[in-house]
N, C-alpha and C positions, 0 to 999 in steps of 0.2 A: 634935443630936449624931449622930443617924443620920447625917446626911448627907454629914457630915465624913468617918464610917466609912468609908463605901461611897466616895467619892472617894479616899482615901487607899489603900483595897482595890484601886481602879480606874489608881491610878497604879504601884501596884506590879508589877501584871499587866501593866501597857502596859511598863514600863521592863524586863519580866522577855524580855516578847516582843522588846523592840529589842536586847536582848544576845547573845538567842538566834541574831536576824539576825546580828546581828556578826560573831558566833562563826563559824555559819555562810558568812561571804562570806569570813573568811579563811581557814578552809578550803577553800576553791574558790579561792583564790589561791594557795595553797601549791601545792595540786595542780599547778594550772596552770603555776606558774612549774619544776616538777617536770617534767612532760610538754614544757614548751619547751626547758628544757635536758636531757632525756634521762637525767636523775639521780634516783633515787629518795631519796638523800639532798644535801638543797644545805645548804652552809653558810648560810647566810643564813636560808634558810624554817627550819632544824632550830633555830639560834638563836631565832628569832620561838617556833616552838612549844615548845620547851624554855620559853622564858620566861615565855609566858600557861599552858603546861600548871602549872608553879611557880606564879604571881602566881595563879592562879582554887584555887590545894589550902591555899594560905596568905594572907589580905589582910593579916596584920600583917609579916611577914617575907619579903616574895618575895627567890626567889633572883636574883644579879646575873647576865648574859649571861655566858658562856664567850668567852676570847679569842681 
């Protein structure tokens, strides 16, 4: 039984760290797409983070994209 523990402790930490990636890389693409186009707001990225900032503060109800 231990050992099930710790494996399932061990997967939650690895799956905890690969979202954190995520999160992280798509923040460095917003940026970026930001700095290429010389906009500090783009529709597109603002849409994107509007949507995960929604989707990650609610998992049963995220909010739909703005038109």
């Amino acid at each position: 039984m231990p050992i099930v523990t710790m494996l399932l402790i061990a997967m939650v930490v690895a799956l905890w760290k690969i979202r954190r990636r995520l999160v992280a890389g798509r923040d460095r693409a917003v940026r970026a797409v930001q700095a290429f186009t010389g906009r500090t707001t783009n529709t597109a990225t603002s849409n994107i983070a509007a949507y995960w900032t929604a989707s990650t503060r609610s998992r049963r109800s995220p909010t739909p994209l703005s038109a």
